[in-house]
DONUPA-131780 format. One record per atom (N, C-alpha, C, O): y, z negated, x. Coordinates in steps of 0.05 Angstrom, whole numbers, plus 5000, padded with zeros to 4 digits. Layout:
N
YZX/...
END
This chain:
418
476349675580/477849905587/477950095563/477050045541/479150325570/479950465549/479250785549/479750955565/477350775513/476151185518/478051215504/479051035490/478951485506/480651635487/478651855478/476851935493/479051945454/476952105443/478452295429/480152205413/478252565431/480752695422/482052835449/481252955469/485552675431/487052755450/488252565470/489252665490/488352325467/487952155480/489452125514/487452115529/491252095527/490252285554/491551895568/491851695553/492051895591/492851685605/495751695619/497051905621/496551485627/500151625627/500251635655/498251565667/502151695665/501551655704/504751595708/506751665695/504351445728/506051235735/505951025715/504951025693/507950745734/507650555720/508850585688/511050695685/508050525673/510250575656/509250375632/509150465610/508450025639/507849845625/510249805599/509849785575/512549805612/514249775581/514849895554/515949815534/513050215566/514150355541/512250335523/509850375530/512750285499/511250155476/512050395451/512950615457/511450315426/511250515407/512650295387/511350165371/515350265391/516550115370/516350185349/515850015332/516550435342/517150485316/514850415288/515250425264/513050355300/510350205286/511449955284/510149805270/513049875291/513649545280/516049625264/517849475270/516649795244/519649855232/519149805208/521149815194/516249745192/516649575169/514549435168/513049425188/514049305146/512449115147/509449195138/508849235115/507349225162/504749265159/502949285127/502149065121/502349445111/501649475088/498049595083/497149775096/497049485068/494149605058/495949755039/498149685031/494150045033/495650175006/491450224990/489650354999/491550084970/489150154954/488850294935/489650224913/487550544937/486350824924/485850764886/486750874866/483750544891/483150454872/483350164861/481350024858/485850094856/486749774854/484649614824/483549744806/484749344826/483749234800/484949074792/485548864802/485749174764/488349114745/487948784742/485748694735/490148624747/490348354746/489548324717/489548504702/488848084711/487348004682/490947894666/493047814677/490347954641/492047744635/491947464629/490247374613/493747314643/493047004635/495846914614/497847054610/495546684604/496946544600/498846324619/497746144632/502246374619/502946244643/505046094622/505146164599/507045844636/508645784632/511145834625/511846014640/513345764605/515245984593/517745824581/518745854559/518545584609/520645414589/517945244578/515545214583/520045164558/520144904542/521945004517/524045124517/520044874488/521544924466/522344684448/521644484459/523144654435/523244384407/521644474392/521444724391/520144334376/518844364350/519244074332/520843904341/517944034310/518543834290/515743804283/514243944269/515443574297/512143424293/512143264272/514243124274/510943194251/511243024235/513642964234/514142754246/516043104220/518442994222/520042904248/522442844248/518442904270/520342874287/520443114307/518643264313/524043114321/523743384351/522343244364/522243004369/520243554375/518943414398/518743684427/518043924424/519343584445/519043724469/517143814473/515443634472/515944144479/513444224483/513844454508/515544614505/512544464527/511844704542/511844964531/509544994522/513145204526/512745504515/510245504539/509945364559/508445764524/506645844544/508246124532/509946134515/506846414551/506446684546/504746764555/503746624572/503447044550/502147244560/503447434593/505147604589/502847394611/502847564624/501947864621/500047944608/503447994635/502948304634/501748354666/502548184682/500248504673/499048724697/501148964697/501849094716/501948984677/504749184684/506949144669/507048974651/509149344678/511649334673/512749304635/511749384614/513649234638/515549114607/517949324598/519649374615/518449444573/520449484575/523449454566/523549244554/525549574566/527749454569/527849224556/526349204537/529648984565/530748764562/527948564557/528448324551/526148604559/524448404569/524148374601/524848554616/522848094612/522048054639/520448224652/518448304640/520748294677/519348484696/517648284708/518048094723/515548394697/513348214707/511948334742/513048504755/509748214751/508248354780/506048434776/504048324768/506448774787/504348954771/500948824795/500648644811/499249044784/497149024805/497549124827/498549354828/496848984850/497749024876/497149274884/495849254904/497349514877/496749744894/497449754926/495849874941/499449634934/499849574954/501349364959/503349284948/499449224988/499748954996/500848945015/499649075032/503148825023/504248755046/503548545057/503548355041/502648495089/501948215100/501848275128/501648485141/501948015135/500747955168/498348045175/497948165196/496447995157/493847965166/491948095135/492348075111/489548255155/487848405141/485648355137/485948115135/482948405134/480548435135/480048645153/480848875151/478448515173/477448655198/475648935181/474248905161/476349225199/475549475187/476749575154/475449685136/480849435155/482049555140/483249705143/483449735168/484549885130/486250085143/489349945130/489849875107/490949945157/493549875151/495350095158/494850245176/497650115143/500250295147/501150175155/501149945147/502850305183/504950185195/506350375194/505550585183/509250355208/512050455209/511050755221/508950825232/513450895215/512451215215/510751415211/510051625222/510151235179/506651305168/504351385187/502651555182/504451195213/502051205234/500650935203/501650795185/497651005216/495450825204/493250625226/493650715248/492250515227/490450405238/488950275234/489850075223/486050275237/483850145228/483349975252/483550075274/482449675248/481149655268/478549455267/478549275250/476449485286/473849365281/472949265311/474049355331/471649145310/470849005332/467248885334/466148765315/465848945362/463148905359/462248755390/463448795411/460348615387/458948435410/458148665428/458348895420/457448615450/456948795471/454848605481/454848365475/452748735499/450148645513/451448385536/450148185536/453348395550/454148365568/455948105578/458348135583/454947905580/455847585586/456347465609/455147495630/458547305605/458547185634/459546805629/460646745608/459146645643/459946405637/462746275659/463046285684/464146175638/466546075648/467145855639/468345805618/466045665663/465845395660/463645345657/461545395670/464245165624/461045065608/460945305582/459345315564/463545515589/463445655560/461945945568/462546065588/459846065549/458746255547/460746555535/461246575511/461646765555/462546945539/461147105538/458947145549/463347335513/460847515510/463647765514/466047735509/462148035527/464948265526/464548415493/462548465480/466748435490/466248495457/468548825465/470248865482/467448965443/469349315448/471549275422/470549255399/473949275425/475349315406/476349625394/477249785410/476149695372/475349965365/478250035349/478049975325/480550135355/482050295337/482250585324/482850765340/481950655301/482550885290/485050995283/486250895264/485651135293/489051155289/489851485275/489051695285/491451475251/492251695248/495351675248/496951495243/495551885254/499051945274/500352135255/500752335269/501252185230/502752505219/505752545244/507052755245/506052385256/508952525283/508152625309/505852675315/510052645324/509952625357/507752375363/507352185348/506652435386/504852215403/507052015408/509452055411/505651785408/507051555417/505251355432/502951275427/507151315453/506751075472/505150865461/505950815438/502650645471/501650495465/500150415486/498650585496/500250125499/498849945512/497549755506/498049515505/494349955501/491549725484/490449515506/489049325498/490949545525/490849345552/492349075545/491548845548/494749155535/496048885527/497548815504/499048625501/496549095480/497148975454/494748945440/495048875416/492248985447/489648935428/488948705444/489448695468/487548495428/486848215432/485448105406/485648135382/483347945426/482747745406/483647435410/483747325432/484347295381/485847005384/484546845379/485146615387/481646905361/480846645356/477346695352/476646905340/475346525360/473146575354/471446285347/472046055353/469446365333/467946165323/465746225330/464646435323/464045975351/461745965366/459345875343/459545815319/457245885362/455145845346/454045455332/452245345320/456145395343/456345105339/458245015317/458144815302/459945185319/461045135288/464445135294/466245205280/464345045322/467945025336/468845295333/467345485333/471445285329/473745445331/474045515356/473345325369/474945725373/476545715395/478545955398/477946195399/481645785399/483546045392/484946025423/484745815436/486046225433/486546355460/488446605450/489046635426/489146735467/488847045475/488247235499/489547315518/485147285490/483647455511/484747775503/485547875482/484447845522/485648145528/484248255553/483448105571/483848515554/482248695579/483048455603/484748275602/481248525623/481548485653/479748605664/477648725656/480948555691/479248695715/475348745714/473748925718/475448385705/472548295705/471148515684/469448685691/472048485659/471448675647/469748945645/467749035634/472149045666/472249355673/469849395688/468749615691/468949115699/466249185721/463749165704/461549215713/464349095677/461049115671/461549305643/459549395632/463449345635/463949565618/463449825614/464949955628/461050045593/460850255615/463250505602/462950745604/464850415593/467650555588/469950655615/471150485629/470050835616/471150995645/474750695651/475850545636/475050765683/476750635677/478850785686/478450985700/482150675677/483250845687/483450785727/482350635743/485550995729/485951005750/486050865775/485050895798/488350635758/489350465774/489250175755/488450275733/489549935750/489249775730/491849755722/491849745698/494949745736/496949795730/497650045711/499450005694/496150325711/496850455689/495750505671/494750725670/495750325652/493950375636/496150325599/495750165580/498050525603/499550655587/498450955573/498351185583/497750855548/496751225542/497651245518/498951055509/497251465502/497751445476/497051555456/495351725458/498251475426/496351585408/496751885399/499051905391/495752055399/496852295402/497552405368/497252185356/498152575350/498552705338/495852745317/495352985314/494752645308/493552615284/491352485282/492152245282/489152475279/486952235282/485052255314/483752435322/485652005325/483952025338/482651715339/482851605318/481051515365/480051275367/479751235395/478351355411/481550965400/481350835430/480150625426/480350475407/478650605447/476450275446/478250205472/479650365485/477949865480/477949715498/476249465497/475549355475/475449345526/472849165523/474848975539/476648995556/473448745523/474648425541/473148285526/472048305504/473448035555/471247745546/472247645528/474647685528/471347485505/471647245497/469546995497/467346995507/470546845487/467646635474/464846775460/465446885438/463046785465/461746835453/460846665423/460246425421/461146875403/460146775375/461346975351/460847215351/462346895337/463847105309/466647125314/467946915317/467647355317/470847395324/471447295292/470047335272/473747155293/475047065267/477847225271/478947315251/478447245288/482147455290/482347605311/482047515334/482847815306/483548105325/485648135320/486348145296/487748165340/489948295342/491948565342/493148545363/492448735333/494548965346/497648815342/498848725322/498248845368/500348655371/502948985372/502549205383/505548905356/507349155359/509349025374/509348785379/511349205382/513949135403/516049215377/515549425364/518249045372/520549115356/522049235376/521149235400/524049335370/526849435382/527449265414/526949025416/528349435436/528049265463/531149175463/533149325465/531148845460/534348795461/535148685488/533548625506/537948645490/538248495521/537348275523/537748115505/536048215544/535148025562/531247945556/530047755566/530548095542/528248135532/525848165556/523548095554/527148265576/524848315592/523248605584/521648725599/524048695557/523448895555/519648925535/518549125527/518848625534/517048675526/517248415505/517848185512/516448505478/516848375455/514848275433/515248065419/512648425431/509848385413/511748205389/510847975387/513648235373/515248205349/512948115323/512647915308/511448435326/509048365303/506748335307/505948515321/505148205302/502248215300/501248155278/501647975261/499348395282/497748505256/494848305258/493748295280/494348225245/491748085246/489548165236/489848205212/486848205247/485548295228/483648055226/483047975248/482547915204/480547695203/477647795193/476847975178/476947655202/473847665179/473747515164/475347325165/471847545140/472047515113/472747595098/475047675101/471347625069/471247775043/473848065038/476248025038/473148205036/474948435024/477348265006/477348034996/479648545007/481448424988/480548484953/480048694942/480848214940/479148234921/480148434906/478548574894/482748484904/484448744883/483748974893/484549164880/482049034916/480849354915/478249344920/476849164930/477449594911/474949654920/474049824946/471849904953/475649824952/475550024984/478449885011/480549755006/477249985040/478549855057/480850015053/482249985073/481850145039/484450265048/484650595041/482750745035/487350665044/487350985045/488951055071/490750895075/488751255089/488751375107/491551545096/491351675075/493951535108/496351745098/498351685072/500051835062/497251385062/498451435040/501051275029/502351315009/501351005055/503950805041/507251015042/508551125060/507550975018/510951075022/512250875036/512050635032/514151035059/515550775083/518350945075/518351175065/520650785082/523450765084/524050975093/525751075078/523251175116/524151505120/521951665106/521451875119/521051635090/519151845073/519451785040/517451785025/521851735031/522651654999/523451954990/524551964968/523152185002/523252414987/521052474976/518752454986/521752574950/519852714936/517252874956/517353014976/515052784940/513152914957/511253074929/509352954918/512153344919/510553504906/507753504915/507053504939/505853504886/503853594893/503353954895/504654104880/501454034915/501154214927/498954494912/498954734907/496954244908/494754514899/494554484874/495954294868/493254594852/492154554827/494754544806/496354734805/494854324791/496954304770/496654504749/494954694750/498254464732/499354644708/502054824713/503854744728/502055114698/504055234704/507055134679/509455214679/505654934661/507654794644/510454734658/510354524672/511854794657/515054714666/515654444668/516254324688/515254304636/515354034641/513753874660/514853714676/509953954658/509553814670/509953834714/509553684733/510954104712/512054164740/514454024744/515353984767/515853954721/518253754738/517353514746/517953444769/515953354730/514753114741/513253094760/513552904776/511453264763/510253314788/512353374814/511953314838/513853464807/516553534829/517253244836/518453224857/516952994822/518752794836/515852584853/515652354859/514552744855/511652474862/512952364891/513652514909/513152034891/513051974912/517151764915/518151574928/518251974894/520751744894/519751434880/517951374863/522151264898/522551084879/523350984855/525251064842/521250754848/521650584825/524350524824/525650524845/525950454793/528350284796/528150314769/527650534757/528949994754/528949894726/532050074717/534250034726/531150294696/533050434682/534150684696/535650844685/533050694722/533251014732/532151224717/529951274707/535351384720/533351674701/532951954719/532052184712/533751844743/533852094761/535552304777/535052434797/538152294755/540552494762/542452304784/544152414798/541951994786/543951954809/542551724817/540551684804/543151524837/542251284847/542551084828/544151074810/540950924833/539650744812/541350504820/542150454843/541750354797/544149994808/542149874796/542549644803/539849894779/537349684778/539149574744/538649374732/541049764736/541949624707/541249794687/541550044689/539849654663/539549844640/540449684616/539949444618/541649764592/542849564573/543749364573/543149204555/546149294600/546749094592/545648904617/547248744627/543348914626/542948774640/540448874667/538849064667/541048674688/540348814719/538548694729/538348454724/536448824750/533848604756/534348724780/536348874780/533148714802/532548884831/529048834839/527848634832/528149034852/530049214869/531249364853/530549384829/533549524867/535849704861/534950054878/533750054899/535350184871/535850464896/538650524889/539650564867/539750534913/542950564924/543150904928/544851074922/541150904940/541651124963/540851344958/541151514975/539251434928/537451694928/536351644886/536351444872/536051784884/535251954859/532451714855/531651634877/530951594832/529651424827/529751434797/531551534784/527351324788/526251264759/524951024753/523950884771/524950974729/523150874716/520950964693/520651204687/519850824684/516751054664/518951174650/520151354661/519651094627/521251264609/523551454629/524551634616/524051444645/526751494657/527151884667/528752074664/522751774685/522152004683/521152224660/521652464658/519452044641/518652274625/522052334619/522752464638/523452314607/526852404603/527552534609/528352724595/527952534646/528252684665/526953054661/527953284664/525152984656/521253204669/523853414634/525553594635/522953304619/525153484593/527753494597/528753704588/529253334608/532353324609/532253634627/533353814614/530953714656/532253914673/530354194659/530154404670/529454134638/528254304618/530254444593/529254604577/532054384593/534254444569/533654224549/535154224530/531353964549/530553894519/531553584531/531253464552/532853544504/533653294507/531953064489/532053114465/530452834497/529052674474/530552374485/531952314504/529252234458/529251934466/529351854490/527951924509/531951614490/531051384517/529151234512/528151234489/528051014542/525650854525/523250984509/522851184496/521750744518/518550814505/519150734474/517250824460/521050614458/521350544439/521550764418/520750804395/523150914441/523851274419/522351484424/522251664408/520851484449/519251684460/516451644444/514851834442/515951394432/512851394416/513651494393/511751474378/515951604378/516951644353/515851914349/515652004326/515052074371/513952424361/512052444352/510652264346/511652714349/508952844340/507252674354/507652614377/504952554336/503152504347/500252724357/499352924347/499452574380/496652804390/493052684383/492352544364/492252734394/489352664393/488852764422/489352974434/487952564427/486352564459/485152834459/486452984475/483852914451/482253174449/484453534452/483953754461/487053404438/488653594434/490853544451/493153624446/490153384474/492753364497/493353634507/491553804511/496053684512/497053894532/497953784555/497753544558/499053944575/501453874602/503153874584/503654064569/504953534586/508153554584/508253404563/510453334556/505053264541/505153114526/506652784539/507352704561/506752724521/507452384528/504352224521/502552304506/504551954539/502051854546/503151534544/503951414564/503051434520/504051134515/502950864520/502350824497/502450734528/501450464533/502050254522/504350214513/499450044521/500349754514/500349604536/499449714555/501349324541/502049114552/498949034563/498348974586/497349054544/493748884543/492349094526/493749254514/489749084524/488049254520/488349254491/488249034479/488749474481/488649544453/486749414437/484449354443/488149374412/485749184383/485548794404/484948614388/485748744423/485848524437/487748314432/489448374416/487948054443/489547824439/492047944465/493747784472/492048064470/493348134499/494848364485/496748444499/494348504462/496348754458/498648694453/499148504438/501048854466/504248764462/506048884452/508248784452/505649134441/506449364438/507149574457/507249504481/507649774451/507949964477/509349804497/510349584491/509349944531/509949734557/510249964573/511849924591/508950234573/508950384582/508450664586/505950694582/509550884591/509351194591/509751294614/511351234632/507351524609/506751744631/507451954617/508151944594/507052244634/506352474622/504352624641/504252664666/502552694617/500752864622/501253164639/502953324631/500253204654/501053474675/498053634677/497553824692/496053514660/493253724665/492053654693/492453454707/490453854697/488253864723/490053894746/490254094760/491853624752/493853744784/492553694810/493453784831/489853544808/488553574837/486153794837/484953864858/485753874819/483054114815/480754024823/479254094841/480453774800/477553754799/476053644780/474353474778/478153894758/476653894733/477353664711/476353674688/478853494716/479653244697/483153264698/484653394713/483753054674/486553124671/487552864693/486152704705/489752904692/491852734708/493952634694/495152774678/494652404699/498452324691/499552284715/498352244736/503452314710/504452274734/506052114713/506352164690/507151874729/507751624722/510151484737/509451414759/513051424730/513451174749/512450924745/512750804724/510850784770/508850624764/510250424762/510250284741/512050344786/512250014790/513250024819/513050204835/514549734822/515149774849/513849564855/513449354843/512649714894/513949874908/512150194897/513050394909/510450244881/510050484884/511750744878/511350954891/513850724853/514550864847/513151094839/511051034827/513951454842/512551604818/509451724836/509251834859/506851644810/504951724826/504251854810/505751874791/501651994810/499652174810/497451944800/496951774818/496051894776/494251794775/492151964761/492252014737/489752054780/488052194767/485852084744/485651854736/484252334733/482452264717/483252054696/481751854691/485652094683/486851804670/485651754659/484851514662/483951944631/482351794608/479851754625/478151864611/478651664647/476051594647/477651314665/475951134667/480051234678/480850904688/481350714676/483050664659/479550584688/479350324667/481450184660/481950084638/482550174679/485050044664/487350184638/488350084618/487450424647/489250594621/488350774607/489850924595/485850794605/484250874583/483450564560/483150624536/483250304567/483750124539/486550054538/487049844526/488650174549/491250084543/493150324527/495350314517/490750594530/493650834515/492950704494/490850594488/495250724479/496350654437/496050964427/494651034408/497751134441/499151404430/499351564439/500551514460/498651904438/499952034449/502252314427/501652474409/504752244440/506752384426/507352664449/507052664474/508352894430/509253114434/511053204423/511253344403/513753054446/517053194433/517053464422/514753564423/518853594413/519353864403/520853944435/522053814452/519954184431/520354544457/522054654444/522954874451/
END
């Protein structure tokens, strides 16, 4: 059965169909705080001719992969996963779903067994954490939380779908509702946590469910479970070091600019860049109109159609362009300024990158630019704001010179003319 803790409340009357579609409106995402930069390897690259002892001979090209973006007219390579889209999670992740609602979910054995058949169950509490930034929405943990699959102490598999029941409710010491028919409640308006208890097999849950409802079409019956979110056990995702962030995947109705709020520099430049945190990536966007994904000549996707978007150089451009100052396109012309010394950074400097860790077999020449904006979270260290990559588009990466990853990758730092 089900506590609400918070605000939580229970719905009255029947009202089993109404569900909280709008959590199924994109595709379920981990967003990681602190990602770990893919290694570079050596991958495949075509096939070339060479002249072996006098004769052509057919050989494999190899290349260097990049962990980040390339620029113009080279290949767009796949950055580090800052965010992962999937079916299925690590049990006690936090996933984004549709209408920047979040949910964690975890699951634990309970004292309390009963046998069905020759099989031993056990009532296990399924535990969601939910943070809501909208209106409360409809949700039925009665019959969208489930477990599918468990592994006994013998070594078998056993997959099903157990979900609350009656039986349950009698040895459970979680209040019940009213009636067993209504047990419609919902998640209210900013963080709260609903448990529900049901049997399974007793042994190690291997898959937990939050099952979502898509769009109710005709002849549906009205009830759909479209998505399910899986959560499994076993190992963390190896590209982060933490289950997740709470508030943070950019979704399809939140691609506006999201300024940062407290701290920053009163620098102009670096307040324009800070003004765009949160648009989208797009190869050769500079910001003044929608992006077609073309820069020199030639086009990659994704594209933005519909709204204002950048790329690294596009923005630093931009951050000076609505400044009166006009500099270089490209990281090619933007490393051509004054040079700085780490020590002598300002807000509004340029912040250049290599491909692979500087002095290394992996260095490629510059690959990428930020600009420096100073202390914008206030806590004492500097910051870059960056178009990263898609899907992130423009972030906020703190404490830059102490991350590992772009502290052995800056080359340069340049300071156009004011």
């Amino acid at each position: 059965m089900l506590l609400g803790l918070g605000l939580l409340v229970f719905g009255t009357g029947c009202q089993w169909l109404l569900t909280a579609t709008q959590l199924a409106s994109q595709p379920p995402r981990m967003t990681c705080p602190t990602p770990t930069p893919l290694p570079t390897i050596e991958v495949d690259d075509g096939e070339e001719t060479v002249i072996v002892n006098g004769t052509p001979t057919t050989r494999t090209r190899t290349r260097l992969t990049e962990p980040y973006e390339r620029e113009y007219g080279l290949p767009v390579v796949t950055p580090t996963a800052y965010i992962r889209e999937s079916a299925n999670f690590p049990i006690g992740t936090i996933v984004n779903l549709g209408g920047g609602v979040d949910a964690m979910l975890t699951v634990a054995g309970q004292s309390a067994t009963r046998h069905q058949g020759e099989v031993l169950e056990r009532l296990y509490r399924i535990s969601v954490e939910w943070n809501n930034p909208g209106q409360p929405l409809t949700f039925d943990p009665y019959r969208q939380l489930a477990i599918s699959q468990v592994q006994g102490a013998d070594g078998r598999i056993r997959s099903n779908v157990w979900r609350w029941s009656p039986e349950a409710a009698a040895v459970s010491d979680l209040p019940a509702p009213s009636s067993a028919l209504e047990t419609t409640t919902q998640i209210p308006t900013g963080r709260s946590t609903m448990h529900v208890d049901l049997f399974a097999p007793d042994g190690q849950v291997q898959v937990a469910e939050l099952r979502l409802d898509g769009p109710l079409s005709e002849g549906s019956g009205g009830v759909h479970e479209d998505m399910r979110v899986q959560f499994v056990a076993g190992p963390d995702d190896p590209n982060c070091s933490t289950n997740g962030l709470f508030g943070a995947a950019p979704d399809p109705a939140r691609q506006a600019a999201q300024p940062v709020t407290v701290g920053g520099s009163a620098d102009a430049i670096a307040q324009a860049a800070l003004s765009q945190l949160g648009r989208q990536y797009c190869w050769g966007g500079k910001g003044f109109s929608p992006c077609s994904g073309c820069a020199d000549g030639q086009c990659v996707t994704p594209a933005c159609a519909s709204y204002p978007c950048f790329d690294c150089s596009g923005l630093t451009w931009y951050a000076y362009q609505v400044n009166g100052i006009s500099i270089g396109h490209g990281t090619s012309n933007q490393k051509l300024y004054q040079r700085v010394e780490a020590a002598e950074i300002q807000p509004g400097d340029l912040m250049l990158f290599t491909g692979g860790p500087v002095g290394s077999t992996g260095f490629t020449g510059i690959r990428h630019v930020g600009i420096y904006v100073g202390d914008a979270d206030g806590d004492g260290t500097g910051d870059m704001v960056h178009a990263a990559n898609y899907p992130d588009g423009v972030v906020l990466t703190k404490n830059v010179f102490a991350n590992r990853y772009y502290q052995q990758r800056l080359a340069v730092i340049t300071r156009p003319p004011r």
